[in-house]
C-alpha atoms as an extended CHARMM CRD file, in Angstrom:
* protein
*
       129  EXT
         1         1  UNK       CA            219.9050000000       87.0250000000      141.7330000000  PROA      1               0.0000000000
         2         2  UNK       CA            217.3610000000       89.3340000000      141.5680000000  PROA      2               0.0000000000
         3         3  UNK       CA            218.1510000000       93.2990000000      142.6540000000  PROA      3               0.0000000000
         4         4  UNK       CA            217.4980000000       94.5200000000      145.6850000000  PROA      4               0.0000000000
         5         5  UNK       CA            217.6640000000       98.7140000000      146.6300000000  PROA      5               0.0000000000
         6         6  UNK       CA            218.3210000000      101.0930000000      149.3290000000  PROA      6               0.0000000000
         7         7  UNK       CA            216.8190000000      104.8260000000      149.2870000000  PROA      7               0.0000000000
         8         8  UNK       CA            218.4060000000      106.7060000000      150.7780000000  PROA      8               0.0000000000
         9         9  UNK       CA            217.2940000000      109.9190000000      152.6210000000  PROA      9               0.0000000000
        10        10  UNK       CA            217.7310000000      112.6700000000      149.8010000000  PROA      10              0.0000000000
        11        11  UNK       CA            215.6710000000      110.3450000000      147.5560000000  PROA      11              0.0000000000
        12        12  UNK       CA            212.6800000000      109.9340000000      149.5580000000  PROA      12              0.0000000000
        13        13  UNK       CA            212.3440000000      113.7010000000      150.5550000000  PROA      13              0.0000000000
        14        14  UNK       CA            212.7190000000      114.5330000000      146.8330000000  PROA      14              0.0000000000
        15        15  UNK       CA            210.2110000000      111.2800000000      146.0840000000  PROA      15              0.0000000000
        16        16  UNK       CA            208.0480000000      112.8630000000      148.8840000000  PROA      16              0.0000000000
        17        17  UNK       CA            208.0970000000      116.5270000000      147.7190000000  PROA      17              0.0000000000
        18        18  UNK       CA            207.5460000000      115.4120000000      144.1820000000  PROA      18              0.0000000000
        19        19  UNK       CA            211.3760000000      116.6810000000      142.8300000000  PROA      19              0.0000000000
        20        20  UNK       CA            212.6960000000      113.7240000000      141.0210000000  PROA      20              0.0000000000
        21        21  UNK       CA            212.6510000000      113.6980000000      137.6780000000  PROA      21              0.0000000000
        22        22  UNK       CA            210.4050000000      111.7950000000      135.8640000000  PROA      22              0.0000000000
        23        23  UNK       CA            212.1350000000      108.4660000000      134.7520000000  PROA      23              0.0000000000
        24        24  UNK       CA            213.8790000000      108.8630000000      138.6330000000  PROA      24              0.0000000000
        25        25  UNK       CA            210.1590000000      109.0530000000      139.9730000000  PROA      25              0.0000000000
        26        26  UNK       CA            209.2820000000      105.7450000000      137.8750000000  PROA      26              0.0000000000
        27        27  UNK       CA            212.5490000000      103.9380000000      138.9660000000  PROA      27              0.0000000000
        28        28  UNK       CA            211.5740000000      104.5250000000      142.2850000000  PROA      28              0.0000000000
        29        29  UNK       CA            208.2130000000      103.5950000000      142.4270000000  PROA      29              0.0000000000
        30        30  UNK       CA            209.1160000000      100.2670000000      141.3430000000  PROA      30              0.0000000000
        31        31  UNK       CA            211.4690000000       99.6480000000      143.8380000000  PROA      31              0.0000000000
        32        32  UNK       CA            209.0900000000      100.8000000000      146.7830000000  PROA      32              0.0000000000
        33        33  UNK       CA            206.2440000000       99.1470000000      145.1110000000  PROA      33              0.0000000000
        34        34  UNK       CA            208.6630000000       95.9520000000      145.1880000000  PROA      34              0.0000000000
        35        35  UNK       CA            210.8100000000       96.6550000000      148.2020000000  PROA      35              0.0000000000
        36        36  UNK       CA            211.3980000000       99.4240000000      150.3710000000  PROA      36              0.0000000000
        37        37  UNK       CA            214.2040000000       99.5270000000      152.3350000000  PROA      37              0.0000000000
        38        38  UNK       CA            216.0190000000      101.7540000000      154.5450000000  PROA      38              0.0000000000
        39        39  UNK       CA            218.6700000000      102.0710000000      156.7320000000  PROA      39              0.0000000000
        40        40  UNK       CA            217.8520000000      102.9620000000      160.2920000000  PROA      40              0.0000000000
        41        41  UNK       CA            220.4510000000      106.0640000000      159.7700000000  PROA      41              0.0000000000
        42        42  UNK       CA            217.6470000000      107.3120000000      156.8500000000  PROA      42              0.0000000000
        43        43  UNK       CA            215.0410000000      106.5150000000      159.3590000000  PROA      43              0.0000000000
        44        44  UNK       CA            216.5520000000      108.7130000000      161.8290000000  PROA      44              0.0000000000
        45        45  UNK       CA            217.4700000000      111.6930000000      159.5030000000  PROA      45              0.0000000000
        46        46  UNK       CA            213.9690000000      111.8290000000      157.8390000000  PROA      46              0.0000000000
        47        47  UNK       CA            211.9980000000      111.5820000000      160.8840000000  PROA      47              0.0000000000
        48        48  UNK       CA            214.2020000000      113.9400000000      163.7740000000  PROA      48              0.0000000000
        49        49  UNK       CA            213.1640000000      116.6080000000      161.0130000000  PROA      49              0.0000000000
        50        50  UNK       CA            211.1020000000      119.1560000000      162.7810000000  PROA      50              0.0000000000
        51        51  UNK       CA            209.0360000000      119.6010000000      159.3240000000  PROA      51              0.0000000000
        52        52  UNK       CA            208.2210000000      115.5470000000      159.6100000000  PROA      52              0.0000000000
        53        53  UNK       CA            204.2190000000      115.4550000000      159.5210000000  PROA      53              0.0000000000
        54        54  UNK       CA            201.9670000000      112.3730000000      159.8420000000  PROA      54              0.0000000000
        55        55  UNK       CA            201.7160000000      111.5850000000      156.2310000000  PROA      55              0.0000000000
        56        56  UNK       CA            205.8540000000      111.0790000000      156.2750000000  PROA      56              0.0000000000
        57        57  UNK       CA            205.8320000000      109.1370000000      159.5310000000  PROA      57              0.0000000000
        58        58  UNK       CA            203.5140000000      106.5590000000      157.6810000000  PROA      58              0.0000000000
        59        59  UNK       CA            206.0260000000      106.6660000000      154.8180000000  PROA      59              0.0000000000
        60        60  UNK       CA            208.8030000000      105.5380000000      156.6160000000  PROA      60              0.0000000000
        61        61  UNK       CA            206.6010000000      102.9790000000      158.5660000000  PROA      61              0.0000000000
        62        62  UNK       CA            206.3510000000      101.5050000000      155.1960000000  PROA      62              0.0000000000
        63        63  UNK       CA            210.2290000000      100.5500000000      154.7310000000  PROA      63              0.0000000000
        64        64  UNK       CA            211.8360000000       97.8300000000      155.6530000000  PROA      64              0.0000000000
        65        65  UNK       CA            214.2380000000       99.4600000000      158.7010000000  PROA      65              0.0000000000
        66        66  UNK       CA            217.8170000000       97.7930000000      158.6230000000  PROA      66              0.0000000000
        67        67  UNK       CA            219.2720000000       98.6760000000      162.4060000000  PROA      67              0.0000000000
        68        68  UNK       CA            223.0890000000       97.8510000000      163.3440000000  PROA      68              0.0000000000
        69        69  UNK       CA            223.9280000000       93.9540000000      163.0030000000  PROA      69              0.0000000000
        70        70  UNK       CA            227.4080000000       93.4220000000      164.0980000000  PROA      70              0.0000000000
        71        71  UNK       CA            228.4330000000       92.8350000000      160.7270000000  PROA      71              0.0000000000
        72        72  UNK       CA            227.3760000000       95.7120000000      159.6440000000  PROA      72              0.0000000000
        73        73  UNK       CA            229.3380000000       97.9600000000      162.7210000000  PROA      73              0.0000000000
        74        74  UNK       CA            232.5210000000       95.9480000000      161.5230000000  PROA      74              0.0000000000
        75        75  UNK       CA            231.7550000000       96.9310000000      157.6620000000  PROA      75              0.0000000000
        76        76  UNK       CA            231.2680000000      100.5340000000      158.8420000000  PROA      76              0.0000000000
        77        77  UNK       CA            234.5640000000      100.6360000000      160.9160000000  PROA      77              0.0000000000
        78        78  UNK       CA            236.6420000000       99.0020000000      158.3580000000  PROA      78              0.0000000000
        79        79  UNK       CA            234.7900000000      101.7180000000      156.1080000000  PROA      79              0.0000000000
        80        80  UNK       CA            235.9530000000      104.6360000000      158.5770000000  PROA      80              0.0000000000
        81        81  UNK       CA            239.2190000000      103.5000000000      158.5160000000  PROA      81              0.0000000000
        82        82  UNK       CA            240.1370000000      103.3130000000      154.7610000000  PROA      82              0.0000000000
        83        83  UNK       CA            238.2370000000      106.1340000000      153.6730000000  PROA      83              0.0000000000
        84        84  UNK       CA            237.5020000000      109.3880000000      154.9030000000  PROA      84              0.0000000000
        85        85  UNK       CA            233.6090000000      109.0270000000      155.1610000000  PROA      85              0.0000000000
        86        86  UNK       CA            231.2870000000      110.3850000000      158.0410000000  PROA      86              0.0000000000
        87        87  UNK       CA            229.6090000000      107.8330000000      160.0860000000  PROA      87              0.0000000000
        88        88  UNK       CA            225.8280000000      108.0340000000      158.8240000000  PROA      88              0.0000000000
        89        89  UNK       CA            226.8430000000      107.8160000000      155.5240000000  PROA      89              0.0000000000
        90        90  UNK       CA            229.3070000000      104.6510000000      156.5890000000  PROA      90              0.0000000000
        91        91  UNK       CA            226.5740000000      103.1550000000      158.1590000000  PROA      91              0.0000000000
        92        92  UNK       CA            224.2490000000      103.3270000000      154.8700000000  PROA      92              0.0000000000
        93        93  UNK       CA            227.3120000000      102.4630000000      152.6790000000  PROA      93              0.0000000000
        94        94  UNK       CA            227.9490000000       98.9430000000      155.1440000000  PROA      94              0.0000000000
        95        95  UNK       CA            224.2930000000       98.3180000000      155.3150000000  PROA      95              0.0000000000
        96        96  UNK       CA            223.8820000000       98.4730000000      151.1400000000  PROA      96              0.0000000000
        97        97  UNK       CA            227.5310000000       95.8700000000      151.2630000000  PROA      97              0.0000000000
        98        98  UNK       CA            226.3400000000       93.6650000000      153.6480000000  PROA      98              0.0000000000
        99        99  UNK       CA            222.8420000000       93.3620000000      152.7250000000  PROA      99              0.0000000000
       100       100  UNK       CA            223.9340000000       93.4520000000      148.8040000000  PROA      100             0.0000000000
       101       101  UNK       CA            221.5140000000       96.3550000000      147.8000000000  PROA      101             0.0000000000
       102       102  UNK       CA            222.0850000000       99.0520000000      145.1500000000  PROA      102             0.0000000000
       103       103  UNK       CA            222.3650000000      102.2080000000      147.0550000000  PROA      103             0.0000000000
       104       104  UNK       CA            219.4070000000      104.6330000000      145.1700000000  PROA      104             0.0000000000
       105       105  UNK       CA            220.8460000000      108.1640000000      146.4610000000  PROA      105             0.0000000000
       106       106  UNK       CA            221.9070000000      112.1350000000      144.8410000000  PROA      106             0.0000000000
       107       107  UNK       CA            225.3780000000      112.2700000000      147.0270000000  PROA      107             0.0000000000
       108       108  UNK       CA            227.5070000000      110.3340000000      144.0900000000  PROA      108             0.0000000000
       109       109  UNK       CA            230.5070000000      112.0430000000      146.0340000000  PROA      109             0.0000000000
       110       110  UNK       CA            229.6740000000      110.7100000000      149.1740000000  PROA      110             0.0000000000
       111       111  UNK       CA            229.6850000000      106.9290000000      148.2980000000  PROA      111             0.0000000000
       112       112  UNK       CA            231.6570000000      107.0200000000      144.8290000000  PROA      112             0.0000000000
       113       113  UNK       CA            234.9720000000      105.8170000000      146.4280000000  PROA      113             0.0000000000
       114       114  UNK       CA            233.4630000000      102.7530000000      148.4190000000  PROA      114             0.0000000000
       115       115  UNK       CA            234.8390000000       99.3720000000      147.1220000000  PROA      115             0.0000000000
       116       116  UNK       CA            231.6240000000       96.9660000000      146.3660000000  PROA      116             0.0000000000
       117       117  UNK       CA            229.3880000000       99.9050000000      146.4470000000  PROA      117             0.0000000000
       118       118  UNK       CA            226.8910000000       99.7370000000      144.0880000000  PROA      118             0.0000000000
       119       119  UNK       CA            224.7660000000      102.9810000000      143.9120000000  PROA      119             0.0000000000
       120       120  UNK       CA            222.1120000000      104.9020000000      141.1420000000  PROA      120             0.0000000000
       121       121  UNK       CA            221.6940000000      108.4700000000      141.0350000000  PROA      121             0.0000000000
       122       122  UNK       CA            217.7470000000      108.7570000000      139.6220000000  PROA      122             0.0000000000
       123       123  UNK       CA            218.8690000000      112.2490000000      138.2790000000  PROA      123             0.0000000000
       124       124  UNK       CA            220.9560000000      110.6390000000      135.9510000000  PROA      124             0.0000000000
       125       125  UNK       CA            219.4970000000      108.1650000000      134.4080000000  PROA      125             0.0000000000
       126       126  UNK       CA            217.1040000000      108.4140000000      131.1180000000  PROA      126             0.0000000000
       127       127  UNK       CA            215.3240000000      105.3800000000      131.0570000000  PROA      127             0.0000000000
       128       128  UNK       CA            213.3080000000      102.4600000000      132.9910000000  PROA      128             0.0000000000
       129       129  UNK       CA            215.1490000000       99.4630000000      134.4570000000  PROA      129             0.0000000000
């Protein structure tokens, strides 16, 4: 089965304001060359920014938006109640498990914990996939 990804909102503002170090920058090209998907939690953070500007908004219209199934509410509330995690980032941590997508994101701490969480931090790695 071919990999599938998730950015999530760190990653595309550093993506977006050219941050990411090189072999991050590459790794996530490919995947939003191939696929770009989101979760409608990213969606929301990146665009209720009051810096957001056109150029962004047509970004994110890009990206695949993943909203709230109801599998994905029961992941996230099963999430909640074994771990102590905040609700965005349970939401983006049940839409990566459901959907089966590597989570692409800098807050390691955040989602380290999460049984059948799979996530890369593009500022650590040091070559192409």
């Amino acid at each position: 089965m071919e990999k599938r990804y998730l950015i999530d909102s760190n990653i595309i503002l550093e993506y977006l304001s050219n941050t990411l170090p090189f072999d991050g920058k590459i790794l996530l090209e490919k995947i939003i060359d191939k696929e770009f998907n989101i979760s409608i939690i990213n969606r929301i953070e990146i665009l209720g920014h009051e810096s957001v500007n056109k150029p962004i908004e047509e970004f994110i219209d890009l990206a695949n938006s993943y909203g709230l199934s109801k599998e994905i509410e029961t992941t996230t509330i099963k999430l909640r109640k074994k771990k102590k995690i905040k609700i965005p980032d349970a939401i983006i941590a049940a839409t990566c498990i459901v959907n089966d997508f590597i989570l692409i994101t800098r807050n390691e701490n955040d989602f380290k914990n999460i049984e059948n969480l799979k996530f890369i931090n593009p500022h650590k790695i040091n070559k192409k996939p």
